[in-house]
N, C-alpha and C positions, 0 to 999 in steps of 0.2 A: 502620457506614459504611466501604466500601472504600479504604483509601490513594489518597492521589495520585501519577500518574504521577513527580511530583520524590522522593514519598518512597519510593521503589524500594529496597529493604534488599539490598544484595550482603553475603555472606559475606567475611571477612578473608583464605579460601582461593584467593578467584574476584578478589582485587582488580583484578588485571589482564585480567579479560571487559572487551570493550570497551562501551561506554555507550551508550544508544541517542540518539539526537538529538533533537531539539525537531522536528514535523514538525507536530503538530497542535495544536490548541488545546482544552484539560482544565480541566476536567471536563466532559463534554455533557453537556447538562438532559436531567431526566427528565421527562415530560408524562403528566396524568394522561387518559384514554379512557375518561370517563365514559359516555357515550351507546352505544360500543361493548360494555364491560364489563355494563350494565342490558341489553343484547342479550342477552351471553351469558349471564344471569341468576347477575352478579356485581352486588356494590356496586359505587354508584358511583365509591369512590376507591380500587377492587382492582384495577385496569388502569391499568400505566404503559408508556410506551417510552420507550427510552434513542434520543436523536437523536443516534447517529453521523454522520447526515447532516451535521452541525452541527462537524464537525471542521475544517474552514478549508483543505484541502486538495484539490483535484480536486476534487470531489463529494464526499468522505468517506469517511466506510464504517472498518467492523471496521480494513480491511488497513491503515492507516494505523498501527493499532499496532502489526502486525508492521515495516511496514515502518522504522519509528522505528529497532528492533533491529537489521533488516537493513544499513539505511545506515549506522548507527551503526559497526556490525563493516566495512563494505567501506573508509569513511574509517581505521576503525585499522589496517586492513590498506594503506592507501595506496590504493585504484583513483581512479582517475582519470575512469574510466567504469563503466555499468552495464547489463549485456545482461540482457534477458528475454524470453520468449516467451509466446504465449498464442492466443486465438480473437480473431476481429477486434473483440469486444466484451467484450475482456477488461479487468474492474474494475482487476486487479493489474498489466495493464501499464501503462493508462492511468495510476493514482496513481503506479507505477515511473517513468513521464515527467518526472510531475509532481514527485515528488521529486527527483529528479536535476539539474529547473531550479531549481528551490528552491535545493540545497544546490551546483549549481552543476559538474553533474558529467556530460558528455557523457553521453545512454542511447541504447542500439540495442535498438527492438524490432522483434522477429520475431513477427508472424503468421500463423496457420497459412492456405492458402487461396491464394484471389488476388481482389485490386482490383474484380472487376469488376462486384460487388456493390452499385448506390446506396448512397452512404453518408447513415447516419440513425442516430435512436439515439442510443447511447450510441459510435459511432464517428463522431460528427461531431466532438469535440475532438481527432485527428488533423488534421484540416484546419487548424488553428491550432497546434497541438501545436511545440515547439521539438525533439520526437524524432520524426518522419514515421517511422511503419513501413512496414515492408521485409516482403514474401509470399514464402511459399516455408517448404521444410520446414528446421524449429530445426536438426533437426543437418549442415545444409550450409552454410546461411547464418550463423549465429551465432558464427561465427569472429572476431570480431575484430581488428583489428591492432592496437590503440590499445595503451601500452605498459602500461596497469595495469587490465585490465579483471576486473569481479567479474561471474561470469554467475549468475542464478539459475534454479531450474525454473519451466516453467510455474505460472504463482498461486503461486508462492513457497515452493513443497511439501515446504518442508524447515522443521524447530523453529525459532524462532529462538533464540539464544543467551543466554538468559535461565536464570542461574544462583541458586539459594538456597542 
């Protein structure tokens, strides 16, 4: 069985990597796919999925775990806010939102494009969203003024800082 998210093992070398934050809720169930598995001419109890869906965040998903480490490191860094960019049905800007009202930390995103799109989808929580995105290309707009802003890449395209 895989560890839980609390029992995370830093080395006595990394003490000071910053921690990632509580963003979701751990462990998501696994569900078995019986009917689909006897499809693919599997037993019945040899197809499972893991419901990231089911992480209490935005909608969910994988990125939540990154983002844990991200936000983690941008609070021990001090930002005050969080820039990110993306497509206008980007999962990582959306949870990027979403984390930022969470934990309480102004976010500016940047999508690529423009507005004039019907919004639907998975770009209808912008209409409600407390970070409205902003069109136009990332590296003009994505300046910031705010005095402690942490930018990331598109979908968060860098490690995060997870240390063993």
């Amino acid at each position: 069985m895989c560890p839980r998210r609390d029992d995370v093992f830093v080395n006595s070398v990394h003490d000071d990597a910053p921690r990632p934050v509580r963003l979701g809720t751990w462990p998501t169930p696994l569900e078995p796919l019986p009917r689909l598995a006897e499809a693919l001419g599997l037993g019945a109890e040899n197809l499972w999925i893991k419901r990231d869906d089911l992480t209490g965040l935005g909608g969910g998903g994988n990125k939540i775990r990154k983002l844990e480490w991200l936000c983690g490191a941008a609070l021990a860094e001090g930002a005050t806010h969080l820039v990110t960019t993306g497509a206008p049905q980007s999962n990582h800007a959306r949870l990027t939102a979403a984390a930022g009202a969470r934990l309480g930390l102004e976010t500016v995103v940047v999508l690529a494009g423009t507005p004039s799109a019907p919004v639907r989808g998975k770009t209808s929580p912008w209409t409600r969203c407390s970070a409205p995105p902003s069109y136009g290309p990332a590296t003009s707009r994505a300046r910031p003024s705010p005095p402690r802003p942490k930018r990331w890449p598109p979908g968060s395209g860098r490690t995060a800082p997870c240390r063993q």
